[in-house]
FIKOL-464752 format. One record per atom (N, C-alpha, C): x, y, z; residue in one letter; atom name; residue number from 1. Coordinates in nm, 4 decimals, always signed. Layout:
BEGIN
         c1         c2         c3   code   site   pos
          X          Y          Z      A     CA   NUM
...
//
This chain:
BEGIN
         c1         c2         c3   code   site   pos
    -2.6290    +4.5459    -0.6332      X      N     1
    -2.5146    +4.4911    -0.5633      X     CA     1
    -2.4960    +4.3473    -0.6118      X      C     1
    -2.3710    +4.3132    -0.6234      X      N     2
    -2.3522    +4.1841    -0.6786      X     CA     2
    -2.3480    +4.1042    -0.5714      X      C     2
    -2.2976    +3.9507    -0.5869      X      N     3
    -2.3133    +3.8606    -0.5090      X     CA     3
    -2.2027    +3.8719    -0.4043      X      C     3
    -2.0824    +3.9275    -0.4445      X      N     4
    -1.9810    +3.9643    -0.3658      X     CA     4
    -1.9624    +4.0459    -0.2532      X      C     4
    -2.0472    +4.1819    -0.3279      X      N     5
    -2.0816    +4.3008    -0.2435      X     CA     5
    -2.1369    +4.2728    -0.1460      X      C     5
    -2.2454    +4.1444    -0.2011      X      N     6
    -2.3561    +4.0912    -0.0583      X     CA     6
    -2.2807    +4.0362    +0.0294      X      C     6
    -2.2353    +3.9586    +0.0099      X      N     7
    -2.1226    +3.8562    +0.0839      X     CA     7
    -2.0665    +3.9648    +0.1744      X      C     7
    -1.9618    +4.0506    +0.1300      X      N     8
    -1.8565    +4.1525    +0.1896      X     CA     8
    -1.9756    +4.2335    +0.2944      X      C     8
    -2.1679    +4.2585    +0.2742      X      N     9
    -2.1814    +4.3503    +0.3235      X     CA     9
    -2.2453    +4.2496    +0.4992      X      C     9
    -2.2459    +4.1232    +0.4300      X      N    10
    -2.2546    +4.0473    +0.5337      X     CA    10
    -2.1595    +4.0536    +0.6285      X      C    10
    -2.0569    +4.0313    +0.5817      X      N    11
    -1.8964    +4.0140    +0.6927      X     CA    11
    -1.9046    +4.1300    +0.7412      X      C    11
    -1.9405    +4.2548    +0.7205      X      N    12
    -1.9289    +4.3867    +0.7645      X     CA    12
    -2.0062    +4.3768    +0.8726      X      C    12
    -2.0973    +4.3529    +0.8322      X      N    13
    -2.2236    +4.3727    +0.9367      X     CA    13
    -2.2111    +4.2224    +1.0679      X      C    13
    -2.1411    +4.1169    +1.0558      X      N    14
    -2.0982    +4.0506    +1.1421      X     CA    14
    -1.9916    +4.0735    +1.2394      X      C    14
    -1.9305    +4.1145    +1.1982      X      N    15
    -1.7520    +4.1814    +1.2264      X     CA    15
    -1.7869    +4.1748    +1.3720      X      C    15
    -1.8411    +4.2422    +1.3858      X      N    16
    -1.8288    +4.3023    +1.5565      X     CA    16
    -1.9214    +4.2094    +1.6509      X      C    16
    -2.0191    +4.1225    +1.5621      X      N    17
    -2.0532    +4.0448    +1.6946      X     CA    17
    -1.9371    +3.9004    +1.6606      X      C    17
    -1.8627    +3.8751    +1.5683      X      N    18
    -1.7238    +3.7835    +1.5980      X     CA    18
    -1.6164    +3.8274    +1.6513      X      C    18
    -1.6108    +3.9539    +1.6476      X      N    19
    -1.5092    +3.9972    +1.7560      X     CA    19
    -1.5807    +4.0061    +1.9075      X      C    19
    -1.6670    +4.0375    +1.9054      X      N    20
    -1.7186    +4.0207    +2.0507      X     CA    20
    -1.6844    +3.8918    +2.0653      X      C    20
    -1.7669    +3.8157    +2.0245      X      N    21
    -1.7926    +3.6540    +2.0656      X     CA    21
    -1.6518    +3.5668    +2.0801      X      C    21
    -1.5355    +3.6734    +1.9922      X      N    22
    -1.4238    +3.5957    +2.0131      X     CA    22
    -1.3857    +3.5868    +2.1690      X      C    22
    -1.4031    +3.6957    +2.2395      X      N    23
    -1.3401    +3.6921    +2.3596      X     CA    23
    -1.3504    +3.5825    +2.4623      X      C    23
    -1.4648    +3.4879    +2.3998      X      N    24
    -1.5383    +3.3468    +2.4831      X     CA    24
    -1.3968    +3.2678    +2.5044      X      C    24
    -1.3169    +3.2633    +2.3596      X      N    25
    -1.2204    +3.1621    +2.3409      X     CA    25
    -1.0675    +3.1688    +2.3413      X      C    25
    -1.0557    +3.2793    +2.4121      X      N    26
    -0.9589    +3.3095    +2.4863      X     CA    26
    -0.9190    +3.2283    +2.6048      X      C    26
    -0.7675    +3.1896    +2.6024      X      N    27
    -0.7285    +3.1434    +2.6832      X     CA    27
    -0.7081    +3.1969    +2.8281      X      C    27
    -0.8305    +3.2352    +2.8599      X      N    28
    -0.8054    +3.3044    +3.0198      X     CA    28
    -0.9709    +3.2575    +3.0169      X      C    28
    -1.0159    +3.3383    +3.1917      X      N    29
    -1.0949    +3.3343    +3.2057      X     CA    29
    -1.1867    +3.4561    +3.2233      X      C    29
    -1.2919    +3.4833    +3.1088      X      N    30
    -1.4013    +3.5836    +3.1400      X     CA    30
    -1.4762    +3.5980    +3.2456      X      C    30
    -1.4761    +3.7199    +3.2387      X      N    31
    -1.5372    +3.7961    +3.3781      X     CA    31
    -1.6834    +3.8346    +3.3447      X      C    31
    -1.7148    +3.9311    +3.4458      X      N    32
    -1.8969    +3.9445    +3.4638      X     CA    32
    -1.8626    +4.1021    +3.3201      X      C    32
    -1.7129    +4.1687    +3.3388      X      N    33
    -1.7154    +4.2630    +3.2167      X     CA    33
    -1.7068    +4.2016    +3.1051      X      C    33
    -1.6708    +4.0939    +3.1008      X      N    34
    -1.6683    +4.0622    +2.9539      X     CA    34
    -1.8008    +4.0054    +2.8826      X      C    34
    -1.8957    +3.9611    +2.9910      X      N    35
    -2.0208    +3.9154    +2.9746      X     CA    35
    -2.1361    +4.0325    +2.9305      X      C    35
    -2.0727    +4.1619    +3.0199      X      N    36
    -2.1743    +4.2793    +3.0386      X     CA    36
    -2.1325    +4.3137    +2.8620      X      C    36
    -1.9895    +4.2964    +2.8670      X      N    37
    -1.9586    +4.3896    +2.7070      X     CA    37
    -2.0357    +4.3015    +2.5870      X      C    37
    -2.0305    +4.1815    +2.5911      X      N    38
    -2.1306    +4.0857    +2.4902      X     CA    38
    -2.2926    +4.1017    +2.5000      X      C    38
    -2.2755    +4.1737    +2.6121      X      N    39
    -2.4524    +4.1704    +2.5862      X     CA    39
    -2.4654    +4.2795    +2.5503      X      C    39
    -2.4152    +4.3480    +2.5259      X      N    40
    -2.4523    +4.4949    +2.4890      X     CA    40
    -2.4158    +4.5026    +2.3147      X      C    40
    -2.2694    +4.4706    +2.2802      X      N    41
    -2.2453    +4.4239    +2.1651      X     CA    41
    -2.3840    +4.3294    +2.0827      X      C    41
    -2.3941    +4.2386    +2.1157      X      N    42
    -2.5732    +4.1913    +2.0933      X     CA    42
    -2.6418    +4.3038    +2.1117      X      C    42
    -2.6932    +4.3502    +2.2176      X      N    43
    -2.7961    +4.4632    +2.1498      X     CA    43
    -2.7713    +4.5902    +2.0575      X      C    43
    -2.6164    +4.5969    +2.0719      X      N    44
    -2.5919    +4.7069    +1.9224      X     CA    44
    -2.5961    +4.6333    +1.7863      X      C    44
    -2.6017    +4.5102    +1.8140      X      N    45
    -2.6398    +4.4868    +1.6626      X     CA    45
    -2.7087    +4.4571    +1.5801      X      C    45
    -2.8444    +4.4817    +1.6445      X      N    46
    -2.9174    +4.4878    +1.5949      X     CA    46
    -3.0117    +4.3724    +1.5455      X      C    46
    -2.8942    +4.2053    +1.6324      X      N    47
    -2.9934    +4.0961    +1.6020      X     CA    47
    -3.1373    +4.0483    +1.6863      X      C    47
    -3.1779    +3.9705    +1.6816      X      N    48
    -3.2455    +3.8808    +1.7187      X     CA    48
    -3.1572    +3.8080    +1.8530      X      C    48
    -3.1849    +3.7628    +1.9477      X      N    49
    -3.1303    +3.6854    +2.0543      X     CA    49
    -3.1169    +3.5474    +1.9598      X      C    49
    -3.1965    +3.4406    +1.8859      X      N    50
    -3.2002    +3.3637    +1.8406      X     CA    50
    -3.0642    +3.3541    +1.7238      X      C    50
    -3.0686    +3.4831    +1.6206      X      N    51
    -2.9829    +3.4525    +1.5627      X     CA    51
    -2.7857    +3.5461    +1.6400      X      C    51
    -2.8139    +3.5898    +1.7362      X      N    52
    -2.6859    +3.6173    +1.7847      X     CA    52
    -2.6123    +3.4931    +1.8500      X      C    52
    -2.7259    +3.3858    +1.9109      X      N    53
    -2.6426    +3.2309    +1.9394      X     CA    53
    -2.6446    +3.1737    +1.8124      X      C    53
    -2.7363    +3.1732    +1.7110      X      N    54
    -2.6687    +3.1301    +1.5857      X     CA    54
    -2.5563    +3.1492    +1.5400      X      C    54
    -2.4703    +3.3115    +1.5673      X      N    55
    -2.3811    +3.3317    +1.5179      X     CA    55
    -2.2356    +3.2600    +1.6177      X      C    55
    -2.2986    +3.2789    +1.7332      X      N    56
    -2.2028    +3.2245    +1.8157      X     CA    56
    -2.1794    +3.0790    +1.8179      X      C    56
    -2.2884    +3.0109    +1.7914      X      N    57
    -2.2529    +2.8128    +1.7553      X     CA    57
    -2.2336    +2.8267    +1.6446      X      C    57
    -2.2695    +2.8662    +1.4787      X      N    58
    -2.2392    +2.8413    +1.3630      X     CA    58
    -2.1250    +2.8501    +1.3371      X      C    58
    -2.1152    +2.9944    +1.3354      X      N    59
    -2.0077    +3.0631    +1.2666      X     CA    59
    -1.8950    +3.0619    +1.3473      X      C    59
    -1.8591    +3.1319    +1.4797      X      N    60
    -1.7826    +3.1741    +1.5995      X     CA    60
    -1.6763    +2.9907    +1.6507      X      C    60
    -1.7826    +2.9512    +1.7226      X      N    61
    -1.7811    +2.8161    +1.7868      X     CA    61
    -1.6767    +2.7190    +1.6860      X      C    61
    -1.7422    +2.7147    +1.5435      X      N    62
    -1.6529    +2.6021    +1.4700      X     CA    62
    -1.5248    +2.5931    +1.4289      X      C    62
    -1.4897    +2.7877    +1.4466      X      N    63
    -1.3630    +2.8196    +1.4011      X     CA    63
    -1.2929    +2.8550    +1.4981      X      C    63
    -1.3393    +2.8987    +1.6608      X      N    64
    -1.2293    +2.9430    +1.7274      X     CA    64
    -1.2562    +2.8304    +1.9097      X      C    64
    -1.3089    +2.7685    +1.8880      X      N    65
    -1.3420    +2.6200    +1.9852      X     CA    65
    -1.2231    +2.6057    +1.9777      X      C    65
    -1.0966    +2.5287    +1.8813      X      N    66
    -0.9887    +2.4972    +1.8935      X     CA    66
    -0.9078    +2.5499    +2.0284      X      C    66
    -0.9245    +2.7069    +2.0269      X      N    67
    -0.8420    +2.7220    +2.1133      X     CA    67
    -0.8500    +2.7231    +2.2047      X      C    67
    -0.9883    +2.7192    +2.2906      X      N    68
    -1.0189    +2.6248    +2.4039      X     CA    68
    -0.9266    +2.5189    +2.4197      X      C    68
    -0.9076    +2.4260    +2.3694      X      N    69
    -0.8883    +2.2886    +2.3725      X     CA    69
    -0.7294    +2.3125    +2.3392      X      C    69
    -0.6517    +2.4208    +2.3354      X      N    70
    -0.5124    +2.4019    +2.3445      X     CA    70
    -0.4531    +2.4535    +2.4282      X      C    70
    -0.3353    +2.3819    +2.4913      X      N    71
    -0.2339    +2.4164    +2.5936      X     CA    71
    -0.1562    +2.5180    +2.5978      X      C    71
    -0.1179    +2.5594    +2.4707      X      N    72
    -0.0663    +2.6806    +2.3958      X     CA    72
    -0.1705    +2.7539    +2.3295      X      C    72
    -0.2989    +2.7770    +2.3895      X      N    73
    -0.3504    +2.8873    +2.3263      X     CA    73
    -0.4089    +3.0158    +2.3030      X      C    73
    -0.4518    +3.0642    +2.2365      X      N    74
    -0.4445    +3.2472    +2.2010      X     CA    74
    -0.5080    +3.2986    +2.3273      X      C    74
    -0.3959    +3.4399    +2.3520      X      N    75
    -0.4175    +3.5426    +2.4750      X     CA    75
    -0.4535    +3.6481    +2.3944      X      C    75
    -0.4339    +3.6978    +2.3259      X      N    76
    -0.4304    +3.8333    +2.2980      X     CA    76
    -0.5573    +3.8402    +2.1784      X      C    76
    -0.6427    +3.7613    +2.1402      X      N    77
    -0.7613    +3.7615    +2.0128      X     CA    77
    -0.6883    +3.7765    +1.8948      X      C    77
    -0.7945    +3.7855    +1.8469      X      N    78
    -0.7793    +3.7739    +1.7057      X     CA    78
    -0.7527    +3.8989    +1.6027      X      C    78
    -0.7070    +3.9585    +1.5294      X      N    79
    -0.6865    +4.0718    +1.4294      X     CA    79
    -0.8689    +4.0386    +1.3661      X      C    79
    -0.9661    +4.1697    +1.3439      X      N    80
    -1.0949    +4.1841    +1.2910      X     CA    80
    -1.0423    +4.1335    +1.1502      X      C    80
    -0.9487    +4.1808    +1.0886      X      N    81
    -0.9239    +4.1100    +0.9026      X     CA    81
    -0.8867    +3.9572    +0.9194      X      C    81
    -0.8367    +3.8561    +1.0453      X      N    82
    -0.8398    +3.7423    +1.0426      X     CA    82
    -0.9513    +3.7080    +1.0682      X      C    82
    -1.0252    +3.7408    +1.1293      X      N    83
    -1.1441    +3.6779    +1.1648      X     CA    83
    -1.2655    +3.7120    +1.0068      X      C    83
    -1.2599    +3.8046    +0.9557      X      N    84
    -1.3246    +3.8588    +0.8571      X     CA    84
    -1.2711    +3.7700    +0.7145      X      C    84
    -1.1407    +3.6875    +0.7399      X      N    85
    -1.0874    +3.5659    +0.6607      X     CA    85
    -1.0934    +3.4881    +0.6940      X      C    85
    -1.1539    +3.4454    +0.8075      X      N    86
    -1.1692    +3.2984    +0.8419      X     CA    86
    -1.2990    +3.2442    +0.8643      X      C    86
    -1.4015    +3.3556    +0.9192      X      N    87
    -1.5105    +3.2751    +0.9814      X     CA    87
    -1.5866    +3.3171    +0.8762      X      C    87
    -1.7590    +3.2905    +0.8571      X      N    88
    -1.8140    +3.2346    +0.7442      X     CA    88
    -1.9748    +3.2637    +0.7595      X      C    88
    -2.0202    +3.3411    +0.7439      X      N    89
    -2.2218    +3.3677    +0.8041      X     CA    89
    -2.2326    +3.2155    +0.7459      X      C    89
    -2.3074    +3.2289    +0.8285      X      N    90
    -2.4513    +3.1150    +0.8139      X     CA    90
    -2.5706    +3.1700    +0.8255      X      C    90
    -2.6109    +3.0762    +0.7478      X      N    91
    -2.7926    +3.1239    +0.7971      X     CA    91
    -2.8952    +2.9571    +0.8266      X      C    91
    -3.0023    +3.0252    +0.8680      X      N    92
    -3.0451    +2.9051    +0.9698      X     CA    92
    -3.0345    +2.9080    +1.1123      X      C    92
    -3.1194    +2.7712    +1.1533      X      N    93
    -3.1318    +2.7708    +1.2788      X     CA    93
    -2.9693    +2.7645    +1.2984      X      C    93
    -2.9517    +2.7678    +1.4754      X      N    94
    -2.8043    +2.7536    +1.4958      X     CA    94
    -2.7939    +2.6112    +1.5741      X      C    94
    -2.6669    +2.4970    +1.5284      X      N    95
    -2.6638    +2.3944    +1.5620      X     CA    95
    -2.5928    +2.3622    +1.6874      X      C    95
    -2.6371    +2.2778    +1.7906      X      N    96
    -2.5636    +2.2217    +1.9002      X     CA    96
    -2.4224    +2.1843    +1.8578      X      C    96
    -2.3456    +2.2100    +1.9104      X      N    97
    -2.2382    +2.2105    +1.9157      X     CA    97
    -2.1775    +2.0692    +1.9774      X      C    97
    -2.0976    +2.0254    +1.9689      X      N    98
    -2.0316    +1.8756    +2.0185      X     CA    98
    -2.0752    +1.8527    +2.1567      X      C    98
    -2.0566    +1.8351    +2.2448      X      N    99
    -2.0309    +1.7672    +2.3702      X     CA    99
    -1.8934    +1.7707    +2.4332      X      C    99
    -1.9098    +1.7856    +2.5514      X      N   100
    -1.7412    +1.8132    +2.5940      X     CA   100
    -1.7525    +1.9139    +2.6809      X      C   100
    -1.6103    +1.9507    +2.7308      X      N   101
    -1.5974    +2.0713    +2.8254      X     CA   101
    -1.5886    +2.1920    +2.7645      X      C   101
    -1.5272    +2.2116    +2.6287      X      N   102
    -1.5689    +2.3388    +2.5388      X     CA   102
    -1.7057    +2.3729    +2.5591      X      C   102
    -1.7565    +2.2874    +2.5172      X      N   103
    -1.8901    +2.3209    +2.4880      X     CA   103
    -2.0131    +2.3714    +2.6185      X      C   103
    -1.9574    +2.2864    +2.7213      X      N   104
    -2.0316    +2.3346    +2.8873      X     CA   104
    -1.9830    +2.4397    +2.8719      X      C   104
    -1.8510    +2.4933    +2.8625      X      N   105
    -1.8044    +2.6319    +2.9268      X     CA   105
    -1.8509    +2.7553    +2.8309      X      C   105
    -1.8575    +2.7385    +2.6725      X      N   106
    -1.9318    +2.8501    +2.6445      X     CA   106
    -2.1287    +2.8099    +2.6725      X      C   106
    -2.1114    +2.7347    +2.6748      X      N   107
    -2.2525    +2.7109    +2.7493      X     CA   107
    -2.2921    +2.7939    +2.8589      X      C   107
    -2.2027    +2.7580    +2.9595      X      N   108
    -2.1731    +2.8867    +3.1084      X     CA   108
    -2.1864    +3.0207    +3.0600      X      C   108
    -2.1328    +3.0540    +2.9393      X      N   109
    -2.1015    +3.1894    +2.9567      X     CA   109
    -2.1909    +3.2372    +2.8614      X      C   109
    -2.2947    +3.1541    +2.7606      X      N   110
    -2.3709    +3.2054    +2.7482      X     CA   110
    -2.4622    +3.2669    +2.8001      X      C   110
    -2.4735    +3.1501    +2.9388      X      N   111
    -2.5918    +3.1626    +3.0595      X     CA   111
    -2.5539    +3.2992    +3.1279      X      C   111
    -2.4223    +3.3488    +3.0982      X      N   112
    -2.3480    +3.4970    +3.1846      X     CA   112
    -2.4369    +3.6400    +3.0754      X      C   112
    -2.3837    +3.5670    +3.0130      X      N   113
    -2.4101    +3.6729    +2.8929      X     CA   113
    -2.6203    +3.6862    +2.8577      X      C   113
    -2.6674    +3.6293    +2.8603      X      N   114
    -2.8286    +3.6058    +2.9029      X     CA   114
    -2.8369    +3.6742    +3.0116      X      C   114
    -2.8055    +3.6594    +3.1365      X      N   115
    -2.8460    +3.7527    +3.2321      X     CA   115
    -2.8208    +3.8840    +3.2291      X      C   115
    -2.7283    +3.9438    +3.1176      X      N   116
    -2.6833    +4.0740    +3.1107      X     CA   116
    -2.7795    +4.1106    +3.0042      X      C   116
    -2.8276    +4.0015    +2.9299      X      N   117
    -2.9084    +4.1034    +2.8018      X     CA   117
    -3.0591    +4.1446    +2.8957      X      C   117
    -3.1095    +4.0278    +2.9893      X      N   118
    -3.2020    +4.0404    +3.0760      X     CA   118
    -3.1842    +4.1866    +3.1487      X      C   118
    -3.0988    +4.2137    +3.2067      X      N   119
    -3.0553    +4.3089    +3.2970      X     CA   119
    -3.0851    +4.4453    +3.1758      X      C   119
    -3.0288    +4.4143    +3.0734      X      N   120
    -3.0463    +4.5505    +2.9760      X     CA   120
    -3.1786    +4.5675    +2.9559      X      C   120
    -3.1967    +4.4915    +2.9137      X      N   121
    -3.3665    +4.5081    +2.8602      X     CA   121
    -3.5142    +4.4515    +2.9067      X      C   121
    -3.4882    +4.3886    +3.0637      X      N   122
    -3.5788    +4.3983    +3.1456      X     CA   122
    -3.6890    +4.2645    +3.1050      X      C   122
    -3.6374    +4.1746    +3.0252      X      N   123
    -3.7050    +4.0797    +3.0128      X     CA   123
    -3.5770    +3.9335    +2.9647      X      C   123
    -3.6944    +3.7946    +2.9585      X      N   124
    -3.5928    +3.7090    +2.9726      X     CA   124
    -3.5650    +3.6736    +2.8457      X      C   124
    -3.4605    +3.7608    +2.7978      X      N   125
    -3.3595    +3.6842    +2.6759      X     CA   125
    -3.2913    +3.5444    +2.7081      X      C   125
    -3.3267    +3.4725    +2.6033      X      N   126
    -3.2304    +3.3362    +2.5910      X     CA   126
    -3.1593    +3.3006    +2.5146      X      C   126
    -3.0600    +3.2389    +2.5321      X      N   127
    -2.9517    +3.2099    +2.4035      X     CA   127
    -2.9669    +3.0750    +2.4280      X      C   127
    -3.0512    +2.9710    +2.3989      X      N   128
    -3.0274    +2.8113    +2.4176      X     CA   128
    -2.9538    +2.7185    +2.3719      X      C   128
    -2.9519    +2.6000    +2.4611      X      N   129
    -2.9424    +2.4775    +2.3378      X     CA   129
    -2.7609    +2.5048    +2.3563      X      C   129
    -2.6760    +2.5658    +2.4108      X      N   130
    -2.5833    +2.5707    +2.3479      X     CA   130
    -2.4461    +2.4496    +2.4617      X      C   130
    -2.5501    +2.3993    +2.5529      X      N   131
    -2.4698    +2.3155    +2.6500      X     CA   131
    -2.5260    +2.1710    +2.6019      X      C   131
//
């Protein structure tokens, strides 16, 4: 497989926890279903708790935070081929994110989304660091 293929088999295999994770940055407010559906999305995919908040501060956080922070912004998510053109794997630890009220509120809903992976799998998953 070439370097491309790798790349493309990365985005494949991300797809669905950035479409999950998109629903954080929606201009409404998430519920205990939208928390239950992210934790489960995390455990279908097969990551690590460590690197599924990686994906959510690296990758997720830097590109769709904006719309938190706008007056006019997105209801309806994102198309999977925009997001599969816009956002970007990383690898590595995953970095704190700015400071601010963006950042408390997916903070909150990480803390939503932790108690549901707990609830699935009977022990204490953490997603840190992200408030």
């Amino acid at each position: 497989m070439d370097a491309r293929g790798g790349a493309d088999e990365v985005v494949r295999q991300r797809l669905p926890l950035w479409d999950a994770f998109a629903a954080l940055f929606l201009d409404h407010e998430p519920g205990e279903a939208t928390f239950r559906d992210l934790a489960r999305a995390v455990r279908a995919s097969g990551v690590a708790i460590e690197q599924a908040e990686a994906i959510l501060r690296n990758e997720v956080f830097p590109v769709l935070g904006w719309n938190l922070r706008s007056v006019a912004g997105e209801w309806a998510g994102w198309p999977r081929d925009w997001l599969a053109a816009n956002l970007r794997p990383c690898s590595g630890p995953s970095h704190r994110p700015g400071g601010g009220a963006v950042a408390r509120e997916i903070g909150r809903c990480r803390d939503r989304v932790c108690a549901h992976l707990h609830a699935l799998d009977g022990r204490g998953a953490t997603m840190q660091g992200l408030d």
